[in-house]
C-alpha positions in Angstrom: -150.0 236.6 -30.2 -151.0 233.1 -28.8 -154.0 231.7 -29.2 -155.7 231.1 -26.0 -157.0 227.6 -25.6 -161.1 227.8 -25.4 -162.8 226.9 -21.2 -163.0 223.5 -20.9 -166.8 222.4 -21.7 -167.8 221.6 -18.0 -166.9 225.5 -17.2 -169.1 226.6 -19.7 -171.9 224.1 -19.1 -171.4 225.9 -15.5 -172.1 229.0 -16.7 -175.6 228.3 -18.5 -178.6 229.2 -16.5 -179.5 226.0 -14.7 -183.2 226.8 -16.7 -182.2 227.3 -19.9 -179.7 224.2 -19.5 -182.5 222.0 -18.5 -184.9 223.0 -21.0 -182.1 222.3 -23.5 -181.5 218.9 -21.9 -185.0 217.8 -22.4 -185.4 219.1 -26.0 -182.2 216.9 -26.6 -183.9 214.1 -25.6 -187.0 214.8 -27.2 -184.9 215.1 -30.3 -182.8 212.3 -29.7 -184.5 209.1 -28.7 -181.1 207.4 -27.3 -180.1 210.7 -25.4 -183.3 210.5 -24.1 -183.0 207.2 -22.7 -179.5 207.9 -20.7 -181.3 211.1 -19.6 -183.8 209.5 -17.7 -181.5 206.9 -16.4 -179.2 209.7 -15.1 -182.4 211.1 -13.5 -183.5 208.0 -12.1 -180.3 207.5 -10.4 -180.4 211.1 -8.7 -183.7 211.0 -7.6 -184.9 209.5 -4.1 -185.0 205.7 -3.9 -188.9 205.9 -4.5 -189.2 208.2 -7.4 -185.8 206.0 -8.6 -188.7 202.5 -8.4 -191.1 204.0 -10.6 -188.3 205.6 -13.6 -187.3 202.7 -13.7 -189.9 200.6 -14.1 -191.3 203.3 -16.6 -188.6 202.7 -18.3 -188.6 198.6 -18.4 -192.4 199.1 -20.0 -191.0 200.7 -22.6 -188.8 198.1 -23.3 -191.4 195.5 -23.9 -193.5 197.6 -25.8 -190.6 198.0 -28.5 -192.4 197.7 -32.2 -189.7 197.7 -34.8 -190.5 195.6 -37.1 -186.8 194.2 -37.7 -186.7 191.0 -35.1 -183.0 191.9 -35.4 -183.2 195.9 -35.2 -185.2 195.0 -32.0 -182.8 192.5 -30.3 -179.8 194.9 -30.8 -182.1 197.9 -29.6 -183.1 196.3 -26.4 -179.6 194.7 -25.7 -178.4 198.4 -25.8 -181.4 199.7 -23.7 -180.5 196.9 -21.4 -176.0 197.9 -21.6 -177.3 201.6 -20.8 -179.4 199.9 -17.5 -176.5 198.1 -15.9 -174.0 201.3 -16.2 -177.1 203.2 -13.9 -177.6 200.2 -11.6 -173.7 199.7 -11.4 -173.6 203.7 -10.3 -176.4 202.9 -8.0 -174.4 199.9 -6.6 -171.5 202.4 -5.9 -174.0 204.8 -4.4 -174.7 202.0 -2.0 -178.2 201.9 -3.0 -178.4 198.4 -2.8 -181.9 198.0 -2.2 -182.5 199.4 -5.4 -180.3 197.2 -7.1 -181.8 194.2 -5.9 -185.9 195.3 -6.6 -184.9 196.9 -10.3 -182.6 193.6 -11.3 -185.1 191.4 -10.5 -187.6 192.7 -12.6 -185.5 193.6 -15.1 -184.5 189.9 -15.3 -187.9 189.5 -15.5 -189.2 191.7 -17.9 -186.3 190.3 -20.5 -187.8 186.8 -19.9 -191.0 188.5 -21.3 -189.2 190.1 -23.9 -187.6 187.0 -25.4 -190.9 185.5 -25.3 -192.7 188.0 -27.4 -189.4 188.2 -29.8 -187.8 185.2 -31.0 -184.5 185.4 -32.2 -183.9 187.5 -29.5 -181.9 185.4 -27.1 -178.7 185.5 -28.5 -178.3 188.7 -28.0 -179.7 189.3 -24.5 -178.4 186.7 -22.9 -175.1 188.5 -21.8 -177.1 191.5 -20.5 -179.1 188.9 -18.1 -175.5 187.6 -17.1 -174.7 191.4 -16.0 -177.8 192.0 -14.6 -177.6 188.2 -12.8 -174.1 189.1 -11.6 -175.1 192.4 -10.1 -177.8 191.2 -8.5 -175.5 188.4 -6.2 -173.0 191.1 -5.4 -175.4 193.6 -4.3 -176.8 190.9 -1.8 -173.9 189.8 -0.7 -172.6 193.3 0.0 -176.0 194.4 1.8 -177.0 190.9 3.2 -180.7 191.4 2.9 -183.7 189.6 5.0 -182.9 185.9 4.6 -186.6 185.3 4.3 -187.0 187.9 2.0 -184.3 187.2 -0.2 -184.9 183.3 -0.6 -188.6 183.8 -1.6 -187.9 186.1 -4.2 -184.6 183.9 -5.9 -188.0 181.1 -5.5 -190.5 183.6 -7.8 -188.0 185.0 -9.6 -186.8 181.8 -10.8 -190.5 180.5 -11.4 -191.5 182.9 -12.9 -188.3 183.5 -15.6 -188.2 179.3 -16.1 -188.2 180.3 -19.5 -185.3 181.7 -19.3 -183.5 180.0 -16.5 -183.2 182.4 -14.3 -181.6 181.7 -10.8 -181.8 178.0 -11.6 -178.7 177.7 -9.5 -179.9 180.6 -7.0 -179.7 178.3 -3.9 -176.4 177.4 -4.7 -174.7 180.4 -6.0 -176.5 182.6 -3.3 -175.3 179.8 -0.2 -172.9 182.1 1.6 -175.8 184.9 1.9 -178.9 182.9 2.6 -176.7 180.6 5.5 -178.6 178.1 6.7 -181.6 179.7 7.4 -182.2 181.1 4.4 -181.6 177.9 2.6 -184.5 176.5 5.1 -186.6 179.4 3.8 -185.7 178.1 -0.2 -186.5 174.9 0.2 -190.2 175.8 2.1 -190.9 178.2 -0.6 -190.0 175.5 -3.3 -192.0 173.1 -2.1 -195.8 173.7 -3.9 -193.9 173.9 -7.2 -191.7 170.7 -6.4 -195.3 169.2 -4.7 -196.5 169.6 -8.9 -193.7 168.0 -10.3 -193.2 164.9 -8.0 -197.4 164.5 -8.6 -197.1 164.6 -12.2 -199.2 167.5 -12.8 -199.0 169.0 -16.2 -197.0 171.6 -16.7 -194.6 173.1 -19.4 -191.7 171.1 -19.7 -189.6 174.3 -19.1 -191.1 175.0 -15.8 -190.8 171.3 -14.8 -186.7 171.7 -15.8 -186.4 175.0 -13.6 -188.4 173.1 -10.9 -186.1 170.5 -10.9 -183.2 172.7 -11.5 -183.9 174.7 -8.3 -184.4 172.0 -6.3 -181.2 170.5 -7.5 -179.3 173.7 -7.0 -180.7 174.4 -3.1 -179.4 170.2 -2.7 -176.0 171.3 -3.9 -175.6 173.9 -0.8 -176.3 171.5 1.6 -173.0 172.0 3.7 -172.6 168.0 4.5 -171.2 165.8 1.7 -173.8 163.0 2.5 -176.5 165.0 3.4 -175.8 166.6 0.0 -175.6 163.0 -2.0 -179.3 162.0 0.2 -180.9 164.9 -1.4 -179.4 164.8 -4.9 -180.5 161.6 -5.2 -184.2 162.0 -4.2 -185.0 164.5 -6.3 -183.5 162.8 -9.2 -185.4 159.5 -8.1 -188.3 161.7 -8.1 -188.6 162.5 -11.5 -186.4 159.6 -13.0 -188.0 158.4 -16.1 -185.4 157.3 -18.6 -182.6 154.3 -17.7 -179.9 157.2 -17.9 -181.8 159.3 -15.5 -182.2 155.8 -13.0 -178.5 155.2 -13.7 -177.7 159.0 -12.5 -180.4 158.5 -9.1 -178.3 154.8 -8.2 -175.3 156.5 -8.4 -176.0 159.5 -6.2 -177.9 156.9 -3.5 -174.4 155.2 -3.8 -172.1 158.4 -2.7 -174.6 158.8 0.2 -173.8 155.2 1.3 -177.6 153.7 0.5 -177.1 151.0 -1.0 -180.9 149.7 -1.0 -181.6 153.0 -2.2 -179.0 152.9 -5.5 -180.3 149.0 -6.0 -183.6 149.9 -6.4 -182.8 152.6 -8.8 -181.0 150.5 -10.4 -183.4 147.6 -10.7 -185.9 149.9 -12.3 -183.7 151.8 -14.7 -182.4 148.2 -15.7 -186.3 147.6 -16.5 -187.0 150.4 -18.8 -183.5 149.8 -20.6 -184.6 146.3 -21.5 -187.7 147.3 -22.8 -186.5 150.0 -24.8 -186.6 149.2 -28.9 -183.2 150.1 -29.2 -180.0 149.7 -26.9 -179.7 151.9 -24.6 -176.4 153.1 -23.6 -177.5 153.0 -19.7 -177.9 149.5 -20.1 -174.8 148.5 -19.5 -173.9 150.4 -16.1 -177.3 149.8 -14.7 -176.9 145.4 -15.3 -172.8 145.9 -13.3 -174.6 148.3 -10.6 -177.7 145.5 -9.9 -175.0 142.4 -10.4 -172.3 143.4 -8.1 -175.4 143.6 -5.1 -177.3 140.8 -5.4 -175.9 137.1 -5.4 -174.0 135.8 -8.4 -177.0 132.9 -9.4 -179.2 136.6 -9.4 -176.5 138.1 -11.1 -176.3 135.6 -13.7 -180.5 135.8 -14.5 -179.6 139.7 -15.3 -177.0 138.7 -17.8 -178.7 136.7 -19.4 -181.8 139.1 -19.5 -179.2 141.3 -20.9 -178.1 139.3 -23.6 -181.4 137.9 -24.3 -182.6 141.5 -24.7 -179.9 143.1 -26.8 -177.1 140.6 -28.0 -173.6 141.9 -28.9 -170.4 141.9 -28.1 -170.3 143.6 -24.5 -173.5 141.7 -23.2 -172.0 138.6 -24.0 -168.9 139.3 -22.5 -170.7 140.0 -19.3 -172.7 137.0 -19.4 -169.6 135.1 -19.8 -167.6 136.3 -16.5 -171.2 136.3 -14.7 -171.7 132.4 -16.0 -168.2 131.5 -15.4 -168.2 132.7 -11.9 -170.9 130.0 -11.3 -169.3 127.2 -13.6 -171.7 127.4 -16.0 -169.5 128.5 -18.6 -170.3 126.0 -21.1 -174.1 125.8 -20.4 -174.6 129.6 -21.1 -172.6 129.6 -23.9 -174.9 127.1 -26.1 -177.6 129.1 -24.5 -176.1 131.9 -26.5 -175.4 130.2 -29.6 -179.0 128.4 -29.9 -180.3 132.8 -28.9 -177.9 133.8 -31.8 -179.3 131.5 -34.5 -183.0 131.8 -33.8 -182.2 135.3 -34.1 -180.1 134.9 -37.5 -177.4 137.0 -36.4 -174.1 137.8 -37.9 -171.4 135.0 -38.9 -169.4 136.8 -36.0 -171.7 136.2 -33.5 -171.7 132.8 -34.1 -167.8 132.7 -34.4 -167.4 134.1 -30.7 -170.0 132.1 -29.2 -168.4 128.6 -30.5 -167.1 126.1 -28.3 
């Protein structure tokens, strides 16, 4: 006689008193710490949107107040915790529950922040979780196309608030087609007491002053008009400009949106700092051809020779030489050179290419 082939397990979970099966379930958990864990995600996800709020945000204090003493241990359990979070909110998206996407990603994003804080070494192995979690978050908004308002001033506190992080450094940008135009009016108002402290110079942690600037940079980058883009680019970075490079990168973007006064200034002053720097900088260079090609070639020729004066080799002296022979002085400048290279007591070289 053949053997008959046993119910599938669904049919006999179906026929388990729904008590008994629930007082099994949560014995299971209790038993089982990781069951437990999917359990109450599953619940969260089947309860009202309300009840949902609060599971879930039960369940992100519990992920901070992970104790294992194995930094390791504890990075791979809360990367998991966090893998199990993105399969609920991923059923949630499909539920259409968008509005509980949004509120549960965002502080999930921030309680991670918090978490990597606390744990060091932890990074690593978060990091892709956030990335899910970041992800999710832009398409749930972009399906539901939340309050505008709404939605700007919490990619603002979000990102503030995770600088450590770097959370929605780019939100402005990557977020354009939702916000519009309004909402990217709304960004930039709720930016501006956090920019107001880093264009003062207030003290702050450096990582909050790169996510400030970061932000900013990323809500300039949606700006729908290519020049109206370059404008704003290039004030924020002549804002906080403090090394030649930095002046160089201000000059250029005052160039692409056609300001030239603008790019010579920065320019002017970047060339400054290089020359006083103890070493050459690599700026240096770039900044000297930006100021030179605006100014009139006896001007040009003073910046040269600063140049040269400042730190002598080969490419400084071949830029004093076009600059000096474009105003027949040629000659002049190059005994100029040679008497700078011998009070200096440089190379044999040096004096080599510098010879009549």
């Amino acid at each position: 006689m053949a053997k008959q082939a046993s119910p599938p397990l669904v049919q006999l979970l179906a026929q388990v008193p729904a008590g008994e099966l629930h007082a099994w379930l949560a014995a299971s958990a209790r038993a089982m710490p990781e069951f437990g864990k999917r359990l109450e995600l599953f619940a969260a996800r089947h309860g009202p949107e309300e009840s949902a709020l609060a599971r879930y945000r039960s369940i992100l204090g519990r992920l901070l107040r992970m104790r294992n003493r194995n930094v390791r241990k504890r990075a791979s359990e809360a990367a998991q915790y966090l893998a199990n979070l993105v399969d609920a909110l991923e059923a949630e998206f499909a539920a259409g529950r968008m509005a509980v996407v949004l509120t549960v990603v965002g502080e999930a994003l921030l309680v991670v922040n918090d978490f990597i804080l606390t744990n060091r070494g932890a990074k690593d192995k978060l990091e892709p979780r956030m990335a899910d979690l970041s992800a999710l978050h832009l398409r749930a908004a972009t399906e539901w196309r939340p309050d505008k308002e709404e939605l700007a001033a919490a990619l603002v506190e979000i990102g503030q608030r995770g600088a450590l992080s770097g959370l929605f450094r780019e939100a402005a940008y990557e977020y354009q087609d939702v916000l519009g135009e309004e909402g990217l009016a709304h960004y930039r108002r709720a930016m501006e007491p956090h920019w107001q402290a880093v264009e003062s110079r207030s003290r702050m942690l450096w990582h909050r002053r790169e996510q400030t600037v970061g932000q900013m940079l990323g809500w300039a980058r949606a700006q729908e008009d290519p020049v109206g883009r370059a404008t704003e680019t290039a004030r924020i970075l002549a804002a906080v400009a403090e090394s030649a490079a930095e002046y160089l990168q201000a000059a250029k973007s005052f160039l692409r949106a056609n300001d030239e006064d603008a790019a010579l200034t920065m320019a002017r002053a970047g060339l400054e700092r290089a020359l006083r720097a103890a070493l050459p900088d690599l700026a240096l260079l770039d900044l000297a051809v930006l100021c030179m090609e605006r100014v009139p070639r006896e001007e040009a020729l003073e910046i040269a020779w600063g140049v040269f004066r400042g730190h002598p080799d080969r490419e400084s002296y071949s830029l004093l030489r076009r600059s000096a022979a474009a105003c027949g002085a040629e000659v002049h400048y190059r005994a100029l050179a040679l008497a700078h290279l011998k009070e200096r007591d440089l190379t044999r070289d040096w004096l080599t290419a510098c010879a009549p």
